[in-house]
C-alpha positions as CSV (number, residue, x, y, z in Angstrom):
1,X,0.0,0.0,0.0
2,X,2.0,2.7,-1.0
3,X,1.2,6.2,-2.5
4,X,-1.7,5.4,-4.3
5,X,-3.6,4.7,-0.9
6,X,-2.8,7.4,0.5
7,X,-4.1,9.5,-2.4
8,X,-7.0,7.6,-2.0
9,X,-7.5,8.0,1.4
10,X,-7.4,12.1,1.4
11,X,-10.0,12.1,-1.1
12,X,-12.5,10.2,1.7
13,X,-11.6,13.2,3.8
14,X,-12.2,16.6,4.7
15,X,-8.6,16.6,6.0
16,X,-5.9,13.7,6.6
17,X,-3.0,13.3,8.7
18,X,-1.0,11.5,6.0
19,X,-0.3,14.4,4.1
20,X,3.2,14.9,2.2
21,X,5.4,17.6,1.0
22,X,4.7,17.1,-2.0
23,X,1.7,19.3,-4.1
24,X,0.8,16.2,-5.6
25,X,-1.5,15.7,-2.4
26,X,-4.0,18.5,-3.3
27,X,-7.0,16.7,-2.8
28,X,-10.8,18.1,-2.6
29,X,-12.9,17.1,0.0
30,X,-15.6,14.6,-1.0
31,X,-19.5,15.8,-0.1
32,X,-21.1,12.4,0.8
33,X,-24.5,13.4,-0.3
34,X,-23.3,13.8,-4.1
35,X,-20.8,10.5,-4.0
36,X,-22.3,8.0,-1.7
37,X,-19.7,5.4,-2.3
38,X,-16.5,5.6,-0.1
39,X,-13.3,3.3,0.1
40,X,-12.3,1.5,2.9
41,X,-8.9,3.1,2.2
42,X,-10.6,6.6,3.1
43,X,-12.2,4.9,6.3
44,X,-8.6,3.6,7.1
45,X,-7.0,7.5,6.5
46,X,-9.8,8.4,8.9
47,X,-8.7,6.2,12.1
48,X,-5.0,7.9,12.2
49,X,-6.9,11.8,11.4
50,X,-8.6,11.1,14.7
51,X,-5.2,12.0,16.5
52,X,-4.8,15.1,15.0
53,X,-7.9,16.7,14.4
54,X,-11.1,17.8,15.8
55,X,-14.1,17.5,13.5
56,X,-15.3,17.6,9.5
57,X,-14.5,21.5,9.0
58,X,-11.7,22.6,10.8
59,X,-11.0,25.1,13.6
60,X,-13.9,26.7,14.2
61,X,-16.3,24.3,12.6
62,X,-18.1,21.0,13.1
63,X,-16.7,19.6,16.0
64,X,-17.3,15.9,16.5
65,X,-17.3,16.0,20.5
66,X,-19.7,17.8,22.5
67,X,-17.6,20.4,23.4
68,X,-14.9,23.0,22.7
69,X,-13.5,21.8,19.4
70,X,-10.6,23.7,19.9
71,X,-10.0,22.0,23.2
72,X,-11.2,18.6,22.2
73,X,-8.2,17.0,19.9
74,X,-6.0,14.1,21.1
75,X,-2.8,16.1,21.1
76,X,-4.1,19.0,22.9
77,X,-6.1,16.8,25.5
78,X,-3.4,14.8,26.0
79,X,-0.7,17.5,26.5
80,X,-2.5,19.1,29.0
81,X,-3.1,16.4,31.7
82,X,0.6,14.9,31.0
83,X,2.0,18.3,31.3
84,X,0.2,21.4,32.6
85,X,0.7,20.7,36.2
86,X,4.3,19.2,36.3
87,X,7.8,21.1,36.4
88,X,7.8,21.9,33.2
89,X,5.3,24.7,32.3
90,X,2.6,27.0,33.0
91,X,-0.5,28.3,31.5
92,X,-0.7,31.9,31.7
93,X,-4.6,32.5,31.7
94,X,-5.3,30.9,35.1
95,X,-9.1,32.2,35.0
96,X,-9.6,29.8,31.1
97,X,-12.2,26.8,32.2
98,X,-10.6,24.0,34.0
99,X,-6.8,25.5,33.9
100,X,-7.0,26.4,37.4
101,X,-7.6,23.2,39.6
102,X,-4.8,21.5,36.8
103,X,-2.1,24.0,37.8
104,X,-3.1,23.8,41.3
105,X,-3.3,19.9,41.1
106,X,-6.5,20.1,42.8
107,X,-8.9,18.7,40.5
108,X,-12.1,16.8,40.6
109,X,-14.5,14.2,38.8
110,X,-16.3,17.7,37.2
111,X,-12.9,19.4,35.7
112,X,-14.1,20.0,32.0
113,X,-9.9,19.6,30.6
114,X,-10.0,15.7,32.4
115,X,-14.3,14.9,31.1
116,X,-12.6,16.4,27.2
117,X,-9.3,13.7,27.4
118,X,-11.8,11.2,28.6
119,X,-14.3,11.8,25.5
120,X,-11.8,11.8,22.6
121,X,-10.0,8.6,24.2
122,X,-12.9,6.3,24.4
123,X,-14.7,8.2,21.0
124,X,-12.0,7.4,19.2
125,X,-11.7,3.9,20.3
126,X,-15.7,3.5,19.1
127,X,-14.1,4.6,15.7
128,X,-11.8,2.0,15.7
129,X,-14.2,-1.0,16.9
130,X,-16.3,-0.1,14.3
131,X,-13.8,-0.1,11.5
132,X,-12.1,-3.8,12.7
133,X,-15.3,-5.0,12.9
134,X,-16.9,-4.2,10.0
135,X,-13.7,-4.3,7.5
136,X,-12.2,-7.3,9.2
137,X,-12.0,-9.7,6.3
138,X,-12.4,-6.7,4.0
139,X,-9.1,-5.9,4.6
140,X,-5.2,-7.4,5.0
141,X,-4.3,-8.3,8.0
142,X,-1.7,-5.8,8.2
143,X,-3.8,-3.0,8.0
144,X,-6.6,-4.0,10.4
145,X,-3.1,-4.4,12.7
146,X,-2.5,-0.8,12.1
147,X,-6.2,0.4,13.4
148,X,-5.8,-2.4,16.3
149,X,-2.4,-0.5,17.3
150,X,-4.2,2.9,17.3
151,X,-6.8,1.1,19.7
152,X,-4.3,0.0,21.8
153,X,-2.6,3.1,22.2
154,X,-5.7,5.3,22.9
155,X,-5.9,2.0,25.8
156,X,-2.6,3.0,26.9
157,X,-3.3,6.7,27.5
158,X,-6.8,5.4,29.4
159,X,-4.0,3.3,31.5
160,X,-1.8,6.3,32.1
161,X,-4.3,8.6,32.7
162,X,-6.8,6.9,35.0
163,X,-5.3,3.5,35.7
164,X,-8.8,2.1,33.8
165,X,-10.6,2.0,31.0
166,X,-14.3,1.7,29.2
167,X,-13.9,-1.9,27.8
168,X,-14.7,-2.8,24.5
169,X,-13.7,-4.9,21.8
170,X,-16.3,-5.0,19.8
171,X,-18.9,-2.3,17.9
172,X,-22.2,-3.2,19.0
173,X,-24.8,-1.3,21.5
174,X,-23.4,-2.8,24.7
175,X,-22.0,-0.5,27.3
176,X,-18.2,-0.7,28.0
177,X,-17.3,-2.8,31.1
178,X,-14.2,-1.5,33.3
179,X,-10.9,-2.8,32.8
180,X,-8.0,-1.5,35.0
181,X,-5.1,-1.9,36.3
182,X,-3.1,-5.4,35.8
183,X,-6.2,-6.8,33.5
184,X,-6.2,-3.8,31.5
185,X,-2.2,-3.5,31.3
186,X,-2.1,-7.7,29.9
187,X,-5.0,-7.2,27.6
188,X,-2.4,-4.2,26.2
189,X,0.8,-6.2,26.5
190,X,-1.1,-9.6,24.9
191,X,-2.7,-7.7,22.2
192,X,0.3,-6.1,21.0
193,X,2.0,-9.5,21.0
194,X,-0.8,-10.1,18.7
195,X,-0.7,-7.3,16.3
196,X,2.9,-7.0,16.0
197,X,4.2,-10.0,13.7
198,X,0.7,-8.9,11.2
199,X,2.2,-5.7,10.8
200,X,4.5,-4.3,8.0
201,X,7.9,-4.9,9.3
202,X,10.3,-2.3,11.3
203,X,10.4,1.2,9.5
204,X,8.9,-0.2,6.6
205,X,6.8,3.1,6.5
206,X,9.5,5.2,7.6
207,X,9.6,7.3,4.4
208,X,7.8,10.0,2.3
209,X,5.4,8.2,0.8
210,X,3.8,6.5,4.3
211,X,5.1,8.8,6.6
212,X,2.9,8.7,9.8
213,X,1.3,5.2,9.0
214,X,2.0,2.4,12.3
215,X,4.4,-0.1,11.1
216,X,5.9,-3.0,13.6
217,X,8.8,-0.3,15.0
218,X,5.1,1.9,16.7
219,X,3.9,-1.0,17.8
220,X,7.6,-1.9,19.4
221,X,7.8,1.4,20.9
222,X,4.3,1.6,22.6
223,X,5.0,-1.7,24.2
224,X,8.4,-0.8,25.4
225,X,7.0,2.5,27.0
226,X,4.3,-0.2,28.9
227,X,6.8,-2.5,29.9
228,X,8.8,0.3,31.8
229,X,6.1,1.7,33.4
230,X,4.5,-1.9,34.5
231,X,5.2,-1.1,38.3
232,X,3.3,1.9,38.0
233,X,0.6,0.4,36.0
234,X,-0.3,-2.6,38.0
235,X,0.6,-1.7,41.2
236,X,4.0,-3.2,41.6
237,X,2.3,-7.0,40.2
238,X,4.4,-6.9,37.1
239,X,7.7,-5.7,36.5
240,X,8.7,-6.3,33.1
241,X,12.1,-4.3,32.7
242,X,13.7,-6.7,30.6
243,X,10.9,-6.9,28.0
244,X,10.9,-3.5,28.1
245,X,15.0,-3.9,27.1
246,X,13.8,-6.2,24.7
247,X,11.6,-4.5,22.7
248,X,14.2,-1.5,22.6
249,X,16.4,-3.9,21.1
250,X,14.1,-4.8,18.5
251,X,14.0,-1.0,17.6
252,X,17.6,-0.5,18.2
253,X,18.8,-3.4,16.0
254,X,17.5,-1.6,12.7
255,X,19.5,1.9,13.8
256,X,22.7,2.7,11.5
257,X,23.7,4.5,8.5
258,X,22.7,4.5,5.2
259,X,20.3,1.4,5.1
260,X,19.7,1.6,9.0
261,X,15.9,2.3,9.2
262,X,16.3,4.8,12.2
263,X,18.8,7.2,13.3
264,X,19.3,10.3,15.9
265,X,18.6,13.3,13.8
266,X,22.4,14.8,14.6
267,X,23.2,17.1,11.5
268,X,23.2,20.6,11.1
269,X,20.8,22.2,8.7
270,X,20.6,26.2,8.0
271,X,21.9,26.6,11.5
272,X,19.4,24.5,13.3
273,X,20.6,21.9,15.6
274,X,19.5,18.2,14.5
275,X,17.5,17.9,17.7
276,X,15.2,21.6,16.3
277,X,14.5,19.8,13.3
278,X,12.7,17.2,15.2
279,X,10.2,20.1,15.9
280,X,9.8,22.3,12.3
281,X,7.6,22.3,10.1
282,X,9.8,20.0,7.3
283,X,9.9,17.2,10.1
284,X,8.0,15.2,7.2
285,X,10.2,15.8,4.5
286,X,13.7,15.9,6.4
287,X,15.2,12.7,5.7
288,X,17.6,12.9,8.9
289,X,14.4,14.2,11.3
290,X,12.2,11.2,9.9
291,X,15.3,8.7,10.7
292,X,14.5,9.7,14.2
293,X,10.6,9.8,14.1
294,X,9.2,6.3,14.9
295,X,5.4,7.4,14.9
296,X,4.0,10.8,13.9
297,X,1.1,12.6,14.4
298,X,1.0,14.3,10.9
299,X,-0.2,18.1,10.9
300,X,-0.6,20.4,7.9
301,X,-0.8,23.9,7.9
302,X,-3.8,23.4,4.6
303,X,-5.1,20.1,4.9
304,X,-5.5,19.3,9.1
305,X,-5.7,23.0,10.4
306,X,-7.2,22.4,14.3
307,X,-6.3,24.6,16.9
308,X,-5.6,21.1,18.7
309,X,-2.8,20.0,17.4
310,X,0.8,21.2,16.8
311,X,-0.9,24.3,16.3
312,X,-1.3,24.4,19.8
313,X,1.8,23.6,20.5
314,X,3.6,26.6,18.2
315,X,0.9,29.2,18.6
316,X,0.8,28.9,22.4
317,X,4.1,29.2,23.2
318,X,5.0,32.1,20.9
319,X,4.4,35.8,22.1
320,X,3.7,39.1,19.1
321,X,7.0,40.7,18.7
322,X,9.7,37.5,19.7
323,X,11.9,37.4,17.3
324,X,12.1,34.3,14.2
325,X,8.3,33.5,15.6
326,X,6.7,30.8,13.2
327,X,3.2,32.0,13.5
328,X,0.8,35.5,12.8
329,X,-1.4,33.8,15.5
330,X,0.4,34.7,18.9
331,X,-1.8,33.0,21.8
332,X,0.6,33.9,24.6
333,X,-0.3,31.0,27.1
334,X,2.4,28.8,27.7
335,X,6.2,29.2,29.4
336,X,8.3,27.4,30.8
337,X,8.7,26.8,34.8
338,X,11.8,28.1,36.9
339,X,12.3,24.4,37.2
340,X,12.5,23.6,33.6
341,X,15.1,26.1,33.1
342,X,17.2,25.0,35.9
343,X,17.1,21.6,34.2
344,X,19.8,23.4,32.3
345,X,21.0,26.4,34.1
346,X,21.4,24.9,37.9
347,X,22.1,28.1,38.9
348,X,19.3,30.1,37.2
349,X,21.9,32.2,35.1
350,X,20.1,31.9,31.8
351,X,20.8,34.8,29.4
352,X,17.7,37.4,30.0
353,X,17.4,41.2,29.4
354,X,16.4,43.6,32.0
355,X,13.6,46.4,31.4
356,X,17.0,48.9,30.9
357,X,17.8,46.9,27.8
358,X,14.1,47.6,26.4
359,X,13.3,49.5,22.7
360,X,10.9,51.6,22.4
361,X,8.9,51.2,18.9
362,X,11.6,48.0,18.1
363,X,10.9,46.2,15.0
364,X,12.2,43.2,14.6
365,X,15.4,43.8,13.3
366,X,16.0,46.2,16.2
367,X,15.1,43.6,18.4
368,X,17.2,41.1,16.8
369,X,20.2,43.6,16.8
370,X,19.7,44.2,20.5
371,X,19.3,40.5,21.5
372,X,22.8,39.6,19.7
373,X,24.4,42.6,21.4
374,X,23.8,41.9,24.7
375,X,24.1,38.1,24.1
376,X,20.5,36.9,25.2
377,X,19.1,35.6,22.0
378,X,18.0,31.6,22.1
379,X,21.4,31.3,20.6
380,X,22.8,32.4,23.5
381,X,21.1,30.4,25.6
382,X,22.4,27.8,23.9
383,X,25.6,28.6,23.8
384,X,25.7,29.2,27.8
385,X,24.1,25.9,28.6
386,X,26.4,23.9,26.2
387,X,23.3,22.1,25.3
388,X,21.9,22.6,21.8
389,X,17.3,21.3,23.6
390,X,17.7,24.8,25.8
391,X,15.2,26.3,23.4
392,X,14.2,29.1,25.3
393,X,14.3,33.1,25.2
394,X,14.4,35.5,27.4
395,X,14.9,38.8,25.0
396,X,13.2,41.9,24.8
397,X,10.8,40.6,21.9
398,X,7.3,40.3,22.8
399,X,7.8,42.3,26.2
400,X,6.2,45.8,25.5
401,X,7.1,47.6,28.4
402,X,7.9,44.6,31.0
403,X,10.3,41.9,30.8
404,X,10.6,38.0,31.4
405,X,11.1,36.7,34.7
406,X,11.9,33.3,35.9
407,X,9.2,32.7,38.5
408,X,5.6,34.3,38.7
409,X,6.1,35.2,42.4
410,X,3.2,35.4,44.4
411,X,0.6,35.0,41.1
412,X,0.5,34.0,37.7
413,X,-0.3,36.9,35.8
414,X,1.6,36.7,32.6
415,X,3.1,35.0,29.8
416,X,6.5,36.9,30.9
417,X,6.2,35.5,34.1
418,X,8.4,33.2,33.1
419,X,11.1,31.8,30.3
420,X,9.6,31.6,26.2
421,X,9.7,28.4,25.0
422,X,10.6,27.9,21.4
423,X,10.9,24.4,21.1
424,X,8.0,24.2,18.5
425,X,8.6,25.6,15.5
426,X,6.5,26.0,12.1
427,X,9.2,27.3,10.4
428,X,10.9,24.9,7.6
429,X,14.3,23.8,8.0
430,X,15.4,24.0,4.7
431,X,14.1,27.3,4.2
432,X,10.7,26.3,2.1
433,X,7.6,28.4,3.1
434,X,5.0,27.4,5.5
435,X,1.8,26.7,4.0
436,X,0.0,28.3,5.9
437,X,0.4,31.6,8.5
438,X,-1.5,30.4,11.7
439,X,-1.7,26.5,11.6
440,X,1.5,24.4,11.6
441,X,2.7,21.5,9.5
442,X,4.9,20.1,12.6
443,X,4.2,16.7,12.9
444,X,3.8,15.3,16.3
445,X,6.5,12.8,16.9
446,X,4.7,11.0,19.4
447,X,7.2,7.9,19.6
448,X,11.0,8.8,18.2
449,X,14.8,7.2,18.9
450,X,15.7,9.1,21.6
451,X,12.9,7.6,23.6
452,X,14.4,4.2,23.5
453,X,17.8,4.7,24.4
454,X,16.3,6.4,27.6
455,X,13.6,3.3,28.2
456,X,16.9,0.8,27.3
457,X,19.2,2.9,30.2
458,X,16.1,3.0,32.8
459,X,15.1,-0.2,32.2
460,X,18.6,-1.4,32.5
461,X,19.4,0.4,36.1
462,X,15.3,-0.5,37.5
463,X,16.1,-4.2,36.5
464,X,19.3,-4.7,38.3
465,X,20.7,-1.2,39.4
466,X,22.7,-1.7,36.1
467,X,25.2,1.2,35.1
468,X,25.0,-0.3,31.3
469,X,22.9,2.4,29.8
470,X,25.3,5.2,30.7
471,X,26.1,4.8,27.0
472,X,22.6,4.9,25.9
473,X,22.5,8.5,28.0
474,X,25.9,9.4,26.9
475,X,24.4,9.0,23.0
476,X,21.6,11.2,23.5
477,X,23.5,14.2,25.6
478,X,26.2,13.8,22.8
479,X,23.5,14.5,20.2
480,X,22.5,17.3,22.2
481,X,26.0,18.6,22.1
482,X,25.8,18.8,25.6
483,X,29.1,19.6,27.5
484,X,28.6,17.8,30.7
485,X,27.8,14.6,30.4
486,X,25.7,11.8,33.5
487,X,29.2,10.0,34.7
488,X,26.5,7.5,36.2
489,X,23.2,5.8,36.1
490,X,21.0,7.1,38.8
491,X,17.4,8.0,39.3
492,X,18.4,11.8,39.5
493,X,20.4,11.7,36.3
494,X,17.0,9.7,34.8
495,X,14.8,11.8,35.6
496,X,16.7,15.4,34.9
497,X,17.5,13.6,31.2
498,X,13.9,12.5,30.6
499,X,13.2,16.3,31.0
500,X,15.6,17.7,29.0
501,X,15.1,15.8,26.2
502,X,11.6,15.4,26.3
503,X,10.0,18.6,27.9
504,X,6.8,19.9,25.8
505,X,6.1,16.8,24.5
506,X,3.7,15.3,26.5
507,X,4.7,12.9,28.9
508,X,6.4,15.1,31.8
509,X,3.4,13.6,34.3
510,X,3.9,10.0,33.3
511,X,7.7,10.4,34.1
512,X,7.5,12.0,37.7
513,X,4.7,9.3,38.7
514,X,6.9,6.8,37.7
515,X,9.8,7.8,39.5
516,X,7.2,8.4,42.8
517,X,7.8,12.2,42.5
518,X,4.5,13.8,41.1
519,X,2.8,13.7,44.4
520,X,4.0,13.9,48.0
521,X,6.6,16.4,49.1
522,X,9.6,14.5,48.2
523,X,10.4,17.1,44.7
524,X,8.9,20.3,45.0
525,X,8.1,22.6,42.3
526,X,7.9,26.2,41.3
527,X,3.3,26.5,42.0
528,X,3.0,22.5,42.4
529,X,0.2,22.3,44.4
530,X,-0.6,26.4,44.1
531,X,2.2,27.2,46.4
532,X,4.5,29.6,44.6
533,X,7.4,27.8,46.2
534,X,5.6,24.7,45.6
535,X,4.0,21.8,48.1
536,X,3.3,18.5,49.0
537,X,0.2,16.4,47.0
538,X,-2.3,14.0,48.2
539,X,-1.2,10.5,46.6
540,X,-4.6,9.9,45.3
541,X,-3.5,12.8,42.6
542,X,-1.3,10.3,40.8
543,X,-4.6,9.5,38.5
544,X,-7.3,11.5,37.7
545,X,-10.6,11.0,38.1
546,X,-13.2,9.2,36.3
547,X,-15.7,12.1,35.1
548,X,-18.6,12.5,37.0
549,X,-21.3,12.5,34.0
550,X,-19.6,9.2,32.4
551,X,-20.1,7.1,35.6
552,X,-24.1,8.2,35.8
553,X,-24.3,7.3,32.4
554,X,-22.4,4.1,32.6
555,X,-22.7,2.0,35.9
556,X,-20.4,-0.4,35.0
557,X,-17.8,2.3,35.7
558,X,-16.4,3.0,39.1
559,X,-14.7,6.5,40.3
560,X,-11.0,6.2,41.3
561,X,-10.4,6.2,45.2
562,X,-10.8,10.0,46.8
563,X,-12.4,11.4,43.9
């Protein structure tokens, strides 16, 4: 199934996540009242554009939840509840619906953000019972495998999330039974035993024309992010560090030059770092950044514009004014924690102007000209932290008449309240245009290398108190051109590296839990809890709760304990 499906599949759809670089792709939606027929190709395109859009129309249109559409897409539902609360960021609009009780990790069963991650997760899985019912038979194996992977992973999130899911297997009018904990973690690790050898082989769609398609490296890399959280998942039952090692081996086996199927992304390109161009807006089309990506998310500034996915990611983060910004749509919401910054400046001496260093009327060239002059541009930052992932900003773009800080103090009251992010980029690495102003092409690399070297090295040390991943570590710091290396395996340096590689990408929550140091009072951070200096969290917190509507409307579900 190559090219010709995936033509076939945009022109089932209003917009598709497996869109390419090239124009080729410029498909016209298909009204179903004036072509009845459809392809099960189409329906097949459909299951992977459930994790990265929101509806039939697009950002402001027909939303397919019963909410926010804008709110309501995998990426952005996802993000939040993996990340909004942890050391890494905060939102600056504390009085938006819901943001509040997430910052302050004091949530309940009624928080609108948890009831939105709950709907697309278990809506999406309808979607895929339906299609492996119905096209089972219809179909190759392989590519019912595919839609049974997407299942399993919107499972995993359920898992990770609430330590439970709505149970089905199966489209028909039965309610879902509850599944959680062990049960629900071996019907994951079993069924993707299952799926795996009936999928297309390792990084078999790790190219241009299949870019963002599940081959047997996804499903790999999904089971090796179980296996190292089994502890976690089942209550300490299972502990399955070495099949987590083992499936990183599978992945890491098919890693190498030239022929290798995957590959850090290391090389320079137009004066972005190989680890930026995991995050631009050419991530599809840059042979070295796909070598990295095991499992996109695919985004498209024409074809999936949703202000839930990447989107998000670029037009939240960015500020009117910053300098090299990659959007015309400047939301001003998210920053980074004192916490995050220290990941890389231990001492919190980060390159940052002071309101004396402000220009009146700047335009951007001034502001450029000042940043490089006083040496607090990103490249800077950069430079200072001897680590190429310190994507942040603390110049005088964006600032008006105020300047960033590190912490909030007392209240969070501004985007400035705190170092610019700039991971997230829409701009292309190879200098191409974007193709569109406000809505990014970035894919999502949801699964990608780096990932498995860190699973391999933690797995390793959790197994035995192994020191054999230092070299796994070493290999991703060295990517990151970063000047002091771990000398040692430990859950500090773990942790700290999961963080700096990782940070803004969704999985910050998942980490910390893991490690026992997203509740309690054990690692205090910057407002954890809705302390300013941060404090200690109910354990309870470590899951969130089941929404309050969904277990009136299904009995067979049971709230979480304290909620």
């Amino acid at each position: 199934m190559k090219k010709i499906l995936i033509k076939t599949a945009m022109a089932g759809m209003l917009c598709m996540g497996f869109v390419s670089c090239a124009d080729e792709l410029n498909i016209k939606s298909v009204d179903p009242h004036n072509y009845p027929t459809y392809s099960v190709e189409g329906l097949l395109a459909k299951q992977y554009a459930t994790l990265g859009l929101t509806g039939q129309k697009g950002p402001a249109g027909i939303a397919d939840l019963s909410c926010d559409e804008g709110e309501s897409g995998f990426i952005r539902t996802v993000f939040n509840l993996e990340e909004l609360m942890t050391d890494e960021t905060l939102w600056a609009w504390q009085e938006n619906d819901g943001i509040a009780p997430i910052t302050n990790m004091n949530w309940t069963k009624d928080n609108v953000r948890i009831n939105w991650a709950y709907q697309r997760l278990i809506f999406d899985i309808t979607l895929y019972n339906q299609f492996i019912t119905e096209q089972t038979g219809k179909l190759s194996d392989d590519q019912i495998a595919e839609v049974r992977f997407l299942r399993a992973l919107n499972y995993y999130y359920f898992l990770d999330l609430f330590r439970k899911a709505p149970f089905k297997d199966t489209f028909d009018d039965s309610l879902p039974v509850e599944k959680s904990g062990v049960d629900l973690y071996n019907w994951l690790d079993k069924e993707l035993e299952t799926i795996e050898p009936l999928m297309a082989e390792v990084g078999a769609y790790n190219n241009s024309e299949n870019f963002g398609r599940a081959d047997r490296g996804a499903a790999y890399a999904l089971h090796a992010r179980l296996a190292l959280n089994s502890a976690v998942y089942t209550n300490g039952q299972v502990k399955d560090y070495q099949k987590a090692i083992d499936y990183c081996d599978k992945i890491l086996s098919n890693v190498g030059e030239g022929e290798g199927k995957y590959n850090l992304c290391r090389k320079e390109k137009n004066g972005y770092s190989g680890y930026q161009q995991l995050f631009m807006g050419d991530n599809d089309c840059n042979p070295e950044a796909m070598k990295e990506i095991i499992f996109p998310i695919r985004q498209d500034g024409v074809k999936t514009r949703a202000y839930a996915g990447t989107s998000y990611l670029v037009n939240a983060t960015s500020i009117a004014g910053m300098p090299y910004a990659s959007t015309s749509d400047s939301w001003k919401c998210l920053f980074a924690r004192v916490d995050l910054v220290k990941k890389f400046f231990p001492n919190g001496d980060i390159p940052k102007a002071d309101k004396a260093d402000l220009v009146a009327n700047a335009d951007r060239d001034k502001i450029i000209a000042k940043d490089k002059e006083k040496k607090f541009s990103t490249a800077d930052v950069i430079a200072q932290a001897k680590d190429d992932r310190a994507l942040f900003y603390m110049g005088i773009g964006g600032c008006d008449d105020k300047v960033r800080t590190l912490t909030p103090g007392d209240a969070i009251t501004s985007p400035l309240n705190g170092a610019s992010i700039v991971k997230w980029s829409n701009t292309h690495a190879d200098g191409t245009p974007q193709h569109h102003q406000n809505y990014s092409d970035t894919d999502f690399p949801l699964f990608r290398l780096a990932e498995i070297y860190l699973t391999r090295a933690e797995a390793k040390y959790r197994l035995n108190g192994s020191q054999d991943g230092l070299a796994d570590i070493n290999l991703v710091q060295e990517r990151a051109n970063r000047e002091v290396k771990a000398t040692s395996v430990d859950e500090t340096t773990l942790i700290d590296e999961w963080c700096r590689e990782f940070y803004m990408e969704g999985r910050r929550r998942s980490d910390l839990v893991r490690f026992g140091l997203f509740t309690g009072s054990k690692y205090l951070w910057n407002f954890k809890g809705g302390v300013a200096d941060g404090t200690g969290i109910e354990a309870h917190y470590d899951i969130y709760p089941i929404p309050g509507n969904e277990t009136k409307n299904n009995p067979n579900m049971t709230q979480n304990p304290k909620y």
